[in-house]
PDB file of N, CA, C, O and CB in Angstrom:
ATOM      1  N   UNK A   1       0.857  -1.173   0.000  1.00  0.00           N
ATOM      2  CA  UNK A   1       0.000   0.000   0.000  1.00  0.00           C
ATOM      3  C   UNK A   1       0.901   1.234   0.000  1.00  0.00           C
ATOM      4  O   UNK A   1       1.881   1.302   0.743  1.00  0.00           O
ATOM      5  CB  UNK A   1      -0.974  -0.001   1.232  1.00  0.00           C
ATOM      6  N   UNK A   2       0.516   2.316  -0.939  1.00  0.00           N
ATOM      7  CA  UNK A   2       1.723   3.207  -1.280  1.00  0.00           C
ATOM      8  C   UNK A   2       1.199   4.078   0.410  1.00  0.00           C
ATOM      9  O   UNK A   2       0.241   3.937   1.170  1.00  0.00           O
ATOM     10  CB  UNK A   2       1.642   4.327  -3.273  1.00  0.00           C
ATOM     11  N   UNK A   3       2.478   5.007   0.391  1.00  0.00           N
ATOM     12  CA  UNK A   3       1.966   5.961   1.743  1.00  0.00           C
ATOM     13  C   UNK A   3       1.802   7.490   1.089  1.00  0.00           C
ATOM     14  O   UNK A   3       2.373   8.020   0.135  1.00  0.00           O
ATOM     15  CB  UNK A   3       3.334   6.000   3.230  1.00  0.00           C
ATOM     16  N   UNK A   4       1.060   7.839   1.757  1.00  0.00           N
ATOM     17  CA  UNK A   4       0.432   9.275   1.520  1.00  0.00           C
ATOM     18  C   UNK A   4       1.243  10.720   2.398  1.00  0.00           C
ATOM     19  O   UNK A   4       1.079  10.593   3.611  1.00  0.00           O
ATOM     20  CB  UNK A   4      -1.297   9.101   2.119  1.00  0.00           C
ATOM     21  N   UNK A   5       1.830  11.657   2.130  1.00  0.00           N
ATOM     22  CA  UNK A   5       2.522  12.627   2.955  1.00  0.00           C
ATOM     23  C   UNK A   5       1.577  13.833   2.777  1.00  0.00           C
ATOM     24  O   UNK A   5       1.426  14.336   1.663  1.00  0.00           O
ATOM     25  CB  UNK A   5       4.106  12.909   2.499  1.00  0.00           C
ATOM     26  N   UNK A   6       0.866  14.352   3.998  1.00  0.00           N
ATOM     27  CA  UNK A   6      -0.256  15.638   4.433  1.00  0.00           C
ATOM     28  C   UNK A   6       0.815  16.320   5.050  1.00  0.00           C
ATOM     29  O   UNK A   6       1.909  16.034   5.537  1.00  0.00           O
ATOM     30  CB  UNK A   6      -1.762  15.325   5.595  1.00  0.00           C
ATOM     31  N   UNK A   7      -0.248  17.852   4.759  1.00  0.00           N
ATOM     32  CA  UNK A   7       0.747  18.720   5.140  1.00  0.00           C
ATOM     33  C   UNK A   7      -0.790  19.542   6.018  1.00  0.00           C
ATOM     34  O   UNK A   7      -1.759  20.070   5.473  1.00  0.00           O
ATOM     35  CB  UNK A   7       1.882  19.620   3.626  1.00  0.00           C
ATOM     36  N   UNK A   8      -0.512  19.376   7.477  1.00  0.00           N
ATOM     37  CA  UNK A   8      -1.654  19.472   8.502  1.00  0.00           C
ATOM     38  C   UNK A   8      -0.893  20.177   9.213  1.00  0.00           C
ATOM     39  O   UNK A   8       0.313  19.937   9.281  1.00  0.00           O
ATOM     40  CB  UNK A   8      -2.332  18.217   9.212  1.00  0.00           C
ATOM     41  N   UNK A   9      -1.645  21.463  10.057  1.00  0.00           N
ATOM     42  CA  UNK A   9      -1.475  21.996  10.953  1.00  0.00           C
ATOM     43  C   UNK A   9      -1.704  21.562  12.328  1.00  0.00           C
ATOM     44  O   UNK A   9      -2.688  20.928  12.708  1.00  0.00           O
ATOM     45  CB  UNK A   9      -1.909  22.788  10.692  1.00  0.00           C
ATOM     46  N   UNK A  10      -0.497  22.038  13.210  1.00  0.00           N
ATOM     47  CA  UNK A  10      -0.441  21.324  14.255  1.00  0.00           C
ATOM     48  C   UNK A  10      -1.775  20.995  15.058  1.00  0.00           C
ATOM     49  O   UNK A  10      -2.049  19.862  15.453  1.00  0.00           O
ATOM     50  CB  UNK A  10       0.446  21.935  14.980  1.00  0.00           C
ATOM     51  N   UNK A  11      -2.398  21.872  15.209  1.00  0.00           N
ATOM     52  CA  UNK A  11      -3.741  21.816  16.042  1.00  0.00           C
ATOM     53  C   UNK A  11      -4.529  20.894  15.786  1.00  0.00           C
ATOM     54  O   UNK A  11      -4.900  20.115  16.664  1.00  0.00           O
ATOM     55  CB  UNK A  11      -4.534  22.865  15.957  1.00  0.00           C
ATOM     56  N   UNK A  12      -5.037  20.795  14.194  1.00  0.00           N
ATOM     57  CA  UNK A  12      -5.643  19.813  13.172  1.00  0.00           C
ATOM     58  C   UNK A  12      -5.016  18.411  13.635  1.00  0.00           C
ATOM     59  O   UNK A  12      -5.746  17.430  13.778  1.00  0.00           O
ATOM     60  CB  UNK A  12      -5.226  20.223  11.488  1.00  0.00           C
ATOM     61  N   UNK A  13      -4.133  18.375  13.780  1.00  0.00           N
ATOM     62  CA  UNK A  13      -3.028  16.880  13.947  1.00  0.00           C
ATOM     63  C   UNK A  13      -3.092  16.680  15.168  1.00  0.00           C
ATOM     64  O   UNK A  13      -3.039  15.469  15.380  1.00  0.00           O
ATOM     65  CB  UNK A  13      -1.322  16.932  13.567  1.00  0.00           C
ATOM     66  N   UNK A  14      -3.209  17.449  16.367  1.00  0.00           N
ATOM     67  CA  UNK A  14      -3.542  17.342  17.277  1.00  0.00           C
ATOM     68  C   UNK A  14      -4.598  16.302  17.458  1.00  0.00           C
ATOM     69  O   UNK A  14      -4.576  15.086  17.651  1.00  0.00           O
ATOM     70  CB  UNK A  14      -3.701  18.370  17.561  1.00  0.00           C
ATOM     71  N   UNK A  15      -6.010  17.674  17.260  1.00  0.00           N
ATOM     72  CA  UNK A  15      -7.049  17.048  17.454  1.00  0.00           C
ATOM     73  C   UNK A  15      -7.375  15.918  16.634  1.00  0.00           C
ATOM     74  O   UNK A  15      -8.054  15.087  17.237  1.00  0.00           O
ATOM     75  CB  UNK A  15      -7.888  17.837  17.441  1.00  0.00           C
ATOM     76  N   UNK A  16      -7.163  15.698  15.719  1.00  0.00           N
ATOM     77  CA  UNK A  16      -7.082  14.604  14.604  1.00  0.00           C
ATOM     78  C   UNK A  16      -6.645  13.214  15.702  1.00  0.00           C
ATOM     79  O   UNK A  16      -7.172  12.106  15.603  1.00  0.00           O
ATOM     80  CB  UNK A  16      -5.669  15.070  13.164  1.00  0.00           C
ATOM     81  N   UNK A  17      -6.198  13.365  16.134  1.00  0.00           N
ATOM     82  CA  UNK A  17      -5.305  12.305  17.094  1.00  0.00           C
ATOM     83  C   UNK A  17      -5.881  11.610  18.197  1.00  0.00           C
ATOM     84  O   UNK A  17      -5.992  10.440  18.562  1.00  0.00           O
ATOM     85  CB  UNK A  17      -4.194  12.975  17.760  1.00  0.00           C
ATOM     86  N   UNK A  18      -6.340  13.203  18.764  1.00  0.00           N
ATOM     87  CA  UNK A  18      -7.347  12.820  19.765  1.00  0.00           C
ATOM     88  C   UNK A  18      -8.718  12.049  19.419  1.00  0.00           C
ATOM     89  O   UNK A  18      -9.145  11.026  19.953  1.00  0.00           O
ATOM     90  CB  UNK A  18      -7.706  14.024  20.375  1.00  0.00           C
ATOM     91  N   UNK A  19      -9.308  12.826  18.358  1.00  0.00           N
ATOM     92  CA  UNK A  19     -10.426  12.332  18.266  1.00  0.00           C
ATOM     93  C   UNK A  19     -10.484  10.704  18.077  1.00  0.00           C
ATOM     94  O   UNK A  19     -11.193   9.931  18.723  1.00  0.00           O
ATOM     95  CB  UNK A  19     -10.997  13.051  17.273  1.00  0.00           C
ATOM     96  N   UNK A  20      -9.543  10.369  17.009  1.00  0.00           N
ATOM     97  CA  UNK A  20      -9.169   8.764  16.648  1.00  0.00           C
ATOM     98  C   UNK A  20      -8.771   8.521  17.786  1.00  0.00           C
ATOM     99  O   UNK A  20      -9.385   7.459  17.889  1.00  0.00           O
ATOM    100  CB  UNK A  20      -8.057   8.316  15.507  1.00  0.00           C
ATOM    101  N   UNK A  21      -8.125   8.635  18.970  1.00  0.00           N
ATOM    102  CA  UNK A  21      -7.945   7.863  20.211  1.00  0.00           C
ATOM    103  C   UNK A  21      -9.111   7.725  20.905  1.00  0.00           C
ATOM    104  O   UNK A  21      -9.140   6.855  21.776  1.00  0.00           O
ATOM    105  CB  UNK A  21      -7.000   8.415  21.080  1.00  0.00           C
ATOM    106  N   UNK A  22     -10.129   8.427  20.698  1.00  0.00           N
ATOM    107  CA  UNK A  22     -11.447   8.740  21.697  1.00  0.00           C
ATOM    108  C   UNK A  22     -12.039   7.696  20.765  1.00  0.00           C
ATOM    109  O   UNK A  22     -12.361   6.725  21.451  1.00  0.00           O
ATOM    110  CB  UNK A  22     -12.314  10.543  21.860  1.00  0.00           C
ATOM    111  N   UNK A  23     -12.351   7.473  19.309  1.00  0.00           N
ATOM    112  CA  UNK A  23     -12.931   6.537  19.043  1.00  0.00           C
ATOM    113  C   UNK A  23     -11.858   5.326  18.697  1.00  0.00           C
ATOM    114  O   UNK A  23     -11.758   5.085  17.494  1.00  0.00           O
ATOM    115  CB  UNK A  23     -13.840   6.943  18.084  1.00  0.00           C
ATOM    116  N   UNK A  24     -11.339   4.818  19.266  1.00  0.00           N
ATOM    117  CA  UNK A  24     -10.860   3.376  19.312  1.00  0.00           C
ATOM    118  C   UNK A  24      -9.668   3.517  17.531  1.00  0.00           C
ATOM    119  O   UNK A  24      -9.443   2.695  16.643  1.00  0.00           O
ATOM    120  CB  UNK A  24     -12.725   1.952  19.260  1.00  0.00           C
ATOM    121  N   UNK A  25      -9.474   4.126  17.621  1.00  0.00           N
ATOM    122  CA  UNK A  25      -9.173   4.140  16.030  1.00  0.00           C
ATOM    123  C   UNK A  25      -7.731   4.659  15.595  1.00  0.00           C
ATOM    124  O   UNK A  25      -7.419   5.455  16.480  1.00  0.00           O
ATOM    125  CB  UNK A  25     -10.259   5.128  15.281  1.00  0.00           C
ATOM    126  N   UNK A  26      -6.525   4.583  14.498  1.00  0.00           N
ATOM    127  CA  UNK A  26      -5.444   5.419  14.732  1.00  0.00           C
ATOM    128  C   UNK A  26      -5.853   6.443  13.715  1.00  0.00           C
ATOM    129  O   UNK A  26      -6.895   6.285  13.078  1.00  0.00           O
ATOM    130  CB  UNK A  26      -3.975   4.757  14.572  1.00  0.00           C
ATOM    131  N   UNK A  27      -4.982   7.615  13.513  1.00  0.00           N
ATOM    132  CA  UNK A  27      -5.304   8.667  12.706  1.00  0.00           C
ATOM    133  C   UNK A  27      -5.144   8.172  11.435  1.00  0.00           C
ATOM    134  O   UNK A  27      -5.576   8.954  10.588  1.00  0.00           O
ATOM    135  CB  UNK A  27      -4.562   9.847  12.940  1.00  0.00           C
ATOM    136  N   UNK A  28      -4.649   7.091  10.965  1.00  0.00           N
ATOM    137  CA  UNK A  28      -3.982   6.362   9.705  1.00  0.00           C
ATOM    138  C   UNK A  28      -5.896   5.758   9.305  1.00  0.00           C
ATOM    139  O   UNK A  28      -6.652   5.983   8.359  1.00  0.00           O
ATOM    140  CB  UNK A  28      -2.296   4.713  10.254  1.00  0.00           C
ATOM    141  N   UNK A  29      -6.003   5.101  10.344  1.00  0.00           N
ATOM    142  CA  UNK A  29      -7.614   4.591   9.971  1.00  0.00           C
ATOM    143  C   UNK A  29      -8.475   5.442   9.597  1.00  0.00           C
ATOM    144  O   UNK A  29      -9.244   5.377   8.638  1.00  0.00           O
ATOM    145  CB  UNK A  29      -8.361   4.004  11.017  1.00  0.00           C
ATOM    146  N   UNK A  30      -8.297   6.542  10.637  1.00  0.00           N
ATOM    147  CA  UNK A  30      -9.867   7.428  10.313  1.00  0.00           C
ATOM    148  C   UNK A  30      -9.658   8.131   9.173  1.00  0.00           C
ATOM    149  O   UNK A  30     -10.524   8.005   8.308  1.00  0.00           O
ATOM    150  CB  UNK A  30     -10.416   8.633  11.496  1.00  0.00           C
ATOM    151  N   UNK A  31      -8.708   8.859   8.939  1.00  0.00           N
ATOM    152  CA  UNK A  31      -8.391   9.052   7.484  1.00  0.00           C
ATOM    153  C   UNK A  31      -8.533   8.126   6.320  1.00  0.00           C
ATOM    154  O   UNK A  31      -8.960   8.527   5.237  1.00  0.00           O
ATOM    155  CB  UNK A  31      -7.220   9.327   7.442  1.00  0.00           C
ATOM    156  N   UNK A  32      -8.216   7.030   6.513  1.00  0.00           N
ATOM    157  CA  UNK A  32      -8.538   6.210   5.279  1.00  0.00           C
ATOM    158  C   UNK A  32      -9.964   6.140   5.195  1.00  0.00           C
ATOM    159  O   UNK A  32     -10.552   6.357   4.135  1.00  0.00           O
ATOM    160  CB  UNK A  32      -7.940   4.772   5.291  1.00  0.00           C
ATOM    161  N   UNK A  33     -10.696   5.774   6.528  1.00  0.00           N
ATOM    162  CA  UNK A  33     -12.216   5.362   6.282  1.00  0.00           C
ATOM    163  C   UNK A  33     -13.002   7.028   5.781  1.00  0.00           C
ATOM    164  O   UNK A  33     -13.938   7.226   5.007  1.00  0.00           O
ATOM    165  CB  UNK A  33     -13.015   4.558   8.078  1.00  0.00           C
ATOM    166  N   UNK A  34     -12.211   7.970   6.544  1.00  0.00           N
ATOM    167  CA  UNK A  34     -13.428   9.350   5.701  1.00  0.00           C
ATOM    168  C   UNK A  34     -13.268   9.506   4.508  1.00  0.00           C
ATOM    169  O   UNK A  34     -14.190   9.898   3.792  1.00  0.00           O
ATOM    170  CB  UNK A  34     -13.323  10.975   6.107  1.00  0.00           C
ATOM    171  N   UNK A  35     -11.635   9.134   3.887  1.00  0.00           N
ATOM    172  CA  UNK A  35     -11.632   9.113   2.679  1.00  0.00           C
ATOM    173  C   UNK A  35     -11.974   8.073   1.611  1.00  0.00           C
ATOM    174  O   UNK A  35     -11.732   8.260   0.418  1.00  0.00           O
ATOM    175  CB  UNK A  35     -10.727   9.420   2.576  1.00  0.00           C
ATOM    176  N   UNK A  36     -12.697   6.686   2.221  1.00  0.00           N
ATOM    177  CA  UNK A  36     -13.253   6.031   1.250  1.00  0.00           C
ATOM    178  C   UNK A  36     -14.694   6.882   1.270  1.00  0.00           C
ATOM    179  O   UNK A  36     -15.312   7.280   0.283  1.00  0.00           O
ATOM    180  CB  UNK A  36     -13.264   4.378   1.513  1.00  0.00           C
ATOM    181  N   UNK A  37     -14.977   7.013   2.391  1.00  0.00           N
ATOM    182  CA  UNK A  37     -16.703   7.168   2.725  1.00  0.00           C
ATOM    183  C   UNK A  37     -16.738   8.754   2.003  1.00  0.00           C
ATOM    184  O   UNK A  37     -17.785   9.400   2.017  1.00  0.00           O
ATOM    185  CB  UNK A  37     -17.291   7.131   4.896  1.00  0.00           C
ATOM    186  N   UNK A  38     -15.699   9.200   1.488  1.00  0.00           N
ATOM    187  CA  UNK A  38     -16.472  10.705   0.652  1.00  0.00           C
ATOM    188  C   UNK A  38     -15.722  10.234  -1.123  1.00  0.00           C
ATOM    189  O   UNK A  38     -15.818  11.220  -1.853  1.00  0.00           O
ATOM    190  CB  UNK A  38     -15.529  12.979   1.582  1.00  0.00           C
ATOM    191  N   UNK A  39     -15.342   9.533  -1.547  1.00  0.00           N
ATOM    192  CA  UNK A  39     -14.859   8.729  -2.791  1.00  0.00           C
ATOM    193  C   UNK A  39     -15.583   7.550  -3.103  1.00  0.00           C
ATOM    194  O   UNK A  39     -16.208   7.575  -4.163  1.00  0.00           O
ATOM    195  CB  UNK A  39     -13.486   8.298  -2.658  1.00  0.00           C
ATOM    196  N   UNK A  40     -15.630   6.625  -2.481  1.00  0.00           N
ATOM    197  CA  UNK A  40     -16.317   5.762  -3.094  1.00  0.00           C
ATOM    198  C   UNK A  40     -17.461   5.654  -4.047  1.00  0.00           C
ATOM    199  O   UNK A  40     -18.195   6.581  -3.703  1.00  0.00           O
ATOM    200  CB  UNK A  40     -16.531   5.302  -2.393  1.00  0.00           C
ATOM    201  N   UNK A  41     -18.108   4.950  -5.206  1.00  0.00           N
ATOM    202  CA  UNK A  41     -18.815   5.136  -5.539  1.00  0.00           C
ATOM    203  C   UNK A  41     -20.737   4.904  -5.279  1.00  0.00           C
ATOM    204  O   UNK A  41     -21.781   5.242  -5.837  1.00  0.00           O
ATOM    205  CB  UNK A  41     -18.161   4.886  -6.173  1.00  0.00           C
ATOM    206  N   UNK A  42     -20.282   4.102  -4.048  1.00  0.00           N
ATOM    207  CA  UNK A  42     -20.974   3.309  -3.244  1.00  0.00           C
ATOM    208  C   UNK A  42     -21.775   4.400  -2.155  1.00  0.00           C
ATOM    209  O   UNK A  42     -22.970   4.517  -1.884  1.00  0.00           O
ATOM    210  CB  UNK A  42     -19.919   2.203  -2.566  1.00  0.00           C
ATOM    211  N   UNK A  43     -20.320   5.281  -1.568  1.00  0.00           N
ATOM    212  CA  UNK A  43     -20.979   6.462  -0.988  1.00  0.00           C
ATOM    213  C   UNK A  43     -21.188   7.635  -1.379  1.00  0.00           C
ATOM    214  O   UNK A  43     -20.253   8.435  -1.340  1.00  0.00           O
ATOM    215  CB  UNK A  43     -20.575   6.720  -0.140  1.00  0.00           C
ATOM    216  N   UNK A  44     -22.506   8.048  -1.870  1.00  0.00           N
ATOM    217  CA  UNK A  44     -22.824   8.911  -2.595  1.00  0.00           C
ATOM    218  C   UNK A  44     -23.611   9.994  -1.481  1.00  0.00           C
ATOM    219  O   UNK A  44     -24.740  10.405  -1.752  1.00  0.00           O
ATOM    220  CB  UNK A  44     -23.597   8.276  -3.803  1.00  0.00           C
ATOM    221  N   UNK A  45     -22.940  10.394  -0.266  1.00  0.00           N
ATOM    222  CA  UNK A  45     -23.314  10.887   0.814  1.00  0.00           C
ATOM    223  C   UNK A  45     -24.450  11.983   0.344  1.00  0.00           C
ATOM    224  O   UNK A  45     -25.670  12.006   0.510  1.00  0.00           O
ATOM    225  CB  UNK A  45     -22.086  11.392   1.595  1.00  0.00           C
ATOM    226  N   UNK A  46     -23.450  12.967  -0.375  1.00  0.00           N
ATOM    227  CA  UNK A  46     -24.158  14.529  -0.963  1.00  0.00           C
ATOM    228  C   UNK A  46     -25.446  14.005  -1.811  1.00  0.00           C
ATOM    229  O   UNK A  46     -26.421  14.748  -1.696  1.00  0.00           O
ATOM    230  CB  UNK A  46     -22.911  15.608  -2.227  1.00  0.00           C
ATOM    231  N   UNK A  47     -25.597  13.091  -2.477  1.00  0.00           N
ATOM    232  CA  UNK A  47     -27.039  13.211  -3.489  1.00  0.00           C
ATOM    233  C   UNK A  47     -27.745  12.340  -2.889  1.00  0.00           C
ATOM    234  O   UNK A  47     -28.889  12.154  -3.302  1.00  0.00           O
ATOM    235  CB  UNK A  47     -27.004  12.830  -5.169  1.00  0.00           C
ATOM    236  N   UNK A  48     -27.169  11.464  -1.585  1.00  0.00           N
ATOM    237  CA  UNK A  48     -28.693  11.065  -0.564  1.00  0.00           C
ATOM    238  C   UNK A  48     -28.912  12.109   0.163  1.00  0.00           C
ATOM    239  O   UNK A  48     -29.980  12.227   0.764  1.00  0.00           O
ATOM    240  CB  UNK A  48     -28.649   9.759   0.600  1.00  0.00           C
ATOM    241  N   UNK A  49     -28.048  12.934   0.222  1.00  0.00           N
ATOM    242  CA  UNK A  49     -28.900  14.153   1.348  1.00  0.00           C
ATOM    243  C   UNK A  49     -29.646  15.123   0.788  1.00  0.00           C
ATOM    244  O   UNK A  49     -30.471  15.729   1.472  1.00  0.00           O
ATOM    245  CB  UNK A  49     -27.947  15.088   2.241  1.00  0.00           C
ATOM    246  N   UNK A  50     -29.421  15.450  -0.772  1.00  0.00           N
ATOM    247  CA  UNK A  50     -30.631  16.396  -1.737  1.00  0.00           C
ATOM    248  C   UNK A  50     -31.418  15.483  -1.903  1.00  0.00           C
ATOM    249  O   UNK A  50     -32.468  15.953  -1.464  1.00  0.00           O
ATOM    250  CB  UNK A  50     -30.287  17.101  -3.274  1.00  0.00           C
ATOM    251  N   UNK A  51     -31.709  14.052  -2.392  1.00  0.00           N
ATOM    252  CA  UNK A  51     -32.838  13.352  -2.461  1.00  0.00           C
ATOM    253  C   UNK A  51     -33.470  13.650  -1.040  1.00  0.00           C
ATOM    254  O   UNK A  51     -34.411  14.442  -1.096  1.00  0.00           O
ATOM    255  CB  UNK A  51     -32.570  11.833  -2.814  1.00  0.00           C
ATOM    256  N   UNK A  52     -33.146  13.177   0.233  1.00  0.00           N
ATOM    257  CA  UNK A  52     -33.463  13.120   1.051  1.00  0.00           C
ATOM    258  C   UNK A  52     -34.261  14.924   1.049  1.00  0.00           C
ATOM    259  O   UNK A  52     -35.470  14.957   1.275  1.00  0.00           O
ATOM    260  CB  UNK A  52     -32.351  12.494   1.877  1.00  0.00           C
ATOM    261  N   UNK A  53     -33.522  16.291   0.795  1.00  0.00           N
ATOM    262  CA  UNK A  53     -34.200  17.374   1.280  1.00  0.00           C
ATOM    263  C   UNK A  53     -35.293  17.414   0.150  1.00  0.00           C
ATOM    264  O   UNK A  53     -36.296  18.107   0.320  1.00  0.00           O
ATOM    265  CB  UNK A  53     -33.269  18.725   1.492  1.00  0.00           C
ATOM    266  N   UNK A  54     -35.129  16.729  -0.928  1.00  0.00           N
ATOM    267  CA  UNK A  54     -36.125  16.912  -2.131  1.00  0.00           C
ATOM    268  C   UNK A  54     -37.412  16.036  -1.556  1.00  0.00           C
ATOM    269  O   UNK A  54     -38.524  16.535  -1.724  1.00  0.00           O
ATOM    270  CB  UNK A  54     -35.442  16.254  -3.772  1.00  0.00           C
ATOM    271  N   UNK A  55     -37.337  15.069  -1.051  1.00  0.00           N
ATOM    272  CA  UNK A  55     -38.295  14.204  -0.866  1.00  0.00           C
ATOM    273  C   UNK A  55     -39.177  14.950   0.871  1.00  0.00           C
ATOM    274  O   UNK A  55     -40.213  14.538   1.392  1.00  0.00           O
ATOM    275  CB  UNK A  55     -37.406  12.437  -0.840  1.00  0.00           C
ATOM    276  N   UNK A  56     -38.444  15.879   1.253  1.00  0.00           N
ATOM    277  CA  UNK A  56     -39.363  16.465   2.417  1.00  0.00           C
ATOM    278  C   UNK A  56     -40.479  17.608   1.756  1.00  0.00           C
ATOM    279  O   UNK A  56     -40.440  18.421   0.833  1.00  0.00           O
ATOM    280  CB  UNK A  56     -38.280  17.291   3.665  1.00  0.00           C
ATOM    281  N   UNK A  57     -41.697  17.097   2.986  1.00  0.00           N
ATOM    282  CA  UNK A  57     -42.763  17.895   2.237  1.00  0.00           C
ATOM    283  C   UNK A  57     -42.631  19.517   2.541  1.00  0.00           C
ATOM    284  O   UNK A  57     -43.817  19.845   2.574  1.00  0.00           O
ATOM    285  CB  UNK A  57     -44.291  17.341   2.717  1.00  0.00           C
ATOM    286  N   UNK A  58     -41.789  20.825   2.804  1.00  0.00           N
ATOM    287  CA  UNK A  58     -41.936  21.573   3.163  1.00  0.00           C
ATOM    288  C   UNK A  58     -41.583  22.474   2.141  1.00  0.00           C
ATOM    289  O   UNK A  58     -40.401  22.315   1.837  1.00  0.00           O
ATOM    290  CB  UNK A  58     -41.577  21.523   4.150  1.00  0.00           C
ATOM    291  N   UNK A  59     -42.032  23.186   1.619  1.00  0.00           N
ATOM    292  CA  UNK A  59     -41.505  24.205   1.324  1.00  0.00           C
ATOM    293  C   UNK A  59     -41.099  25.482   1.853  1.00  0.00           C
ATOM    294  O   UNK A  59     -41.251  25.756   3.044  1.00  0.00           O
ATOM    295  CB  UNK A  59     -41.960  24.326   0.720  1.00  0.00           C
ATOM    296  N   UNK A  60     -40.302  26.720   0.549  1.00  0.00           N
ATOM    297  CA  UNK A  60     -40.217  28.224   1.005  1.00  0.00           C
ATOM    298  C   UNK A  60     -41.101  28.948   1.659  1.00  0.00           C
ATOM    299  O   UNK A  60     -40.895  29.672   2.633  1.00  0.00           O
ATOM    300  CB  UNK A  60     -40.071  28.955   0.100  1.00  0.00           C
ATOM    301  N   UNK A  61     -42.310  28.693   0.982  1.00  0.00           N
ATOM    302  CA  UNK A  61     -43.123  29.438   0.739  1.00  0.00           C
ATOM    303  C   UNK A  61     -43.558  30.885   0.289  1.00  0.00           C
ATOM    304  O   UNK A  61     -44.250  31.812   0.711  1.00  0.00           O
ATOM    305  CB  UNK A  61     -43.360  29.230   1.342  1.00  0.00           C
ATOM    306  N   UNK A  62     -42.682  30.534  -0.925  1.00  0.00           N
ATOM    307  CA  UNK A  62     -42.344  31.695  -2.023  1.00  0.00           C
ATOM    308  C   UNK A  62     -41.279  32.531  -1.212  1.00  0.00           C
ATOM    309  O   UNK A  62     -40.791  33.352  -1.988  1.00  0.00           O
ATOM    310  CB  UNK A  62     -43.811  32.743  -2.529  1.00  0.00           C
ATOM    311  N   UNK A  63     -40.767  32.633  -0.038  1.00  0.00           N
ATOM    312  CA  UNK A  63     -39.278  33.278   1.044  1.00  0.00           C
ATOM    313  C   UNK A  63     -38.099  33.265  -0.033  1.00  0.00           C
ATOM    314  O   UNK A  63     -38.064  32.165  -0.584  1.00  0.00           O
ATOM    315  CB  UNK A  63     -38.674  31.975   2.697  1.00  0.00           C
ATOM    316  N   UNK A  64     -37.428  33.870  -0.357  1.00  0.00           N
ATOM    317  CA  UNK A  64     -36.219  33.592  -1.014  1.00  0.00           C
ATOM    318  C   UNK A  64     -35.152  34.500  -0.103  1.00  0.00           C
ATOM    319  O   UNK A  64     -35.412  35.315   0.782  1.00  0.00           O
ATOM    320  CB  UNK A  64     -36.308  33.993  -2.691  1.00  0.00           C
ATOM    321  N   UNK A  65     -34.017  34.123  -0.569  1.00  0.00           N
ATOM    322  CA  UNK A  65     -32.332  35.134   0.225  1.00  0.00           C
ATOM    323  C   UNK A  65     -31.767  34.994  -0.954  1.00  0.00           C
ATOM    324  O   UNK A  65     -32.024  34.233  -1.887  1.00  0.00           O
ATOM    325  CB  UNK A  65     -31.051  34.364   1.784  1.00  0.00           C
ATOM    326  N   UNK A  66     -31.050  35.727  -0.825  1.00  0.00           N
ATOM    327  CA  UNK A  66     -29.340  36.091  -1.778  1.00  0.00           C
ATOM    328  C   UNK A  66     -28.322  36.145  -0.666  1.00  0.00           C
ATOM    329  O   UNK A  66     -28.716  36.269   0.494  1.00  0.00           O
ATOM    330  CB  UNK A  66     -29.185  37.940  -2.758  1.00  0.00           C
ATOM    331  N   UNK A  67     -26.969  36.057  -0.961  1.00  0.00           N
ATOM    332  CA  UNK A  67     -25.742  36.136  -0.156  1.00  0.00           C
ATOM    333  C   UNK A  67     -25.602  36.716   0.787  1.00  0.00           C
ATOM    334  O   UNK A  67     -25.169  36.152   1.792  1.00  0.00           O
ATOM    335  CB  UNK A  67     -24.893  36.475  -0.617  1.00  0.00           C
ATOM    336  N   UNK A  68     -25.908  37.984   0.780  1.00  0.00           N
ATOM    337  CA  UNK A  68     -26.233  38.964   1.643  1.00  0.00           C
ATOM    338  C   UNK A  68     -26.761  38.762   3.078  1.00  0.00           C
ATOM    339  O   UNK A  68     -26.233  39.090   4.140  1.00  0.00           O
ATOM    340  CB  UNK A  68     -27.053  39.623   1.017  1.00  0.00           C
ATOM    341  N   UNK A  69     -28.034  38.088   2.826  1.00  0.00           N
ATOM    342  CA  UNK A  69     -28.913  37.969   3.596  1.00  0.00           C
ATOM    343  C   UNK A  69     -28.507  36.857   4.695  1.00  0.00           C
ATOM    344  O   UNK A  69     -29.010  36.649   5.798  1.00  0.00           O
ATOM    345  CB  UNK A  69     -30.054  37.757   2.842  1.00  0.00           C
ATOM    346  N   UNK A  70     -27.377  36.175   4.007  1.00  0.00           N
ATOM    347  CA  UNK A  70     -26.787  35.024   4.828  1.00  0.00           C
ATOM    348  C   UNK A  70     -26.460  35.326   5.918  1.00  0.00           C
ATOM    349  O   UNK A  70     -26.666  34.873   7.044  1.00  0.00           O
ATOM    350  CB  UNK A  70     -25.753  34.424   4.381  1.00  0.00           C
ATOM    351  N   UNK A  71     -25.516  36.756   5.196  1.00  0.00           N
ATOM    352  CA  UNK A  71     -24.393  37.351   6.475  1.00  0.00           C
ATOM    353  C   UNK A  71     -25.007  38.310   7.560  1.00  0.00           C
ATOM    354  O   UNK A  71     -24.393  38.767   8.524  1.00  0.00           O
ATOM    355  CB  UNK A  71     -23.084  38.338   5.775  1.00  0.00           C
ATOM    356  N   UNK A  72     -26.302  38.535   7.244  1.00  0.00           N
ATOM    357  CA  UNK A  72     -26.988  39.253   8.529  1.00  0.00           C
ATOM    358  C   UNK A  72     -27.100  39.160   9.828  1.00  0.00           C
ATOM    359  O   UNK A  72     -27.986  38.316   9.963  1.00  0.00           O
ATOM    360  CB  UNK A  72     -27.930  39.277   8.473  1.00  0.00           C
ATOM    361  N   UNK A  73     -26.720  39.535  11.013  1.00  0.00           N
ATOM    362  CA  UNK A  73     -26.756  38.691  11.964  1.00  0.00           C
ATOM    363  C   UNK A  73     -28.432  39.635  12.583  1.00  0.00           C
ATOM    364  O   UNK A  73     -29.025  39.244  13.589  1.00  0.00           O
ATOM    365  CB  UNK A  73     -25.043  38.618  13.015  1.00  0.00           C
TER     366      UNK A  73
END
C-alpha cells in the first residue's frame, strides 16, 4: 500500500489524534475510512442528502435570500 505525505497543521493533527484515540481508532484509519466514505462510488453521501431534502414535504413558501442575507446577523 503506497503511503500518503499531508501537510496538517499542528492543532488539526492534534485534534485529529485525539479524536481517533477517543474513538478506538489510529489517525492512519480514520483518514482512510473518511476518505473512502467521501470517494467511493458506493458512498454517494451529498445526493442522498438532496434526495433526502427533495423528498421532504416543506416548502419556502415563495421566502427567497441572496448572499447577503446570509451574512446578517
Amino acid at each position: 500500500m503506497p503511503n500518503v505525505t499531508l501537510a496538517i497543521d499542528d492543532k488539526l493533527l492534534r485534534d485529529g489524534r485525539k479524536y481517533a484515540q477517543n474513538n478506538g481508532v489510529t489517525l492512519n484509519a480514520l483518514i482512510r475510512s473518511l476518505l473512502v466514505a467521501t470517494v467511493s462510488p458506493e458512498s454517494n453521501r451529498l445526493d442522498e442528502m438532496f434526495e433526502r431534502a427533495d423528498s421532504l414535504e416543506i416548502t419556502s413558501q415563495g421566502e427567497t435570500w441572496n448572499r447577503e442575507d446570509l451574512y446578517r446577523v
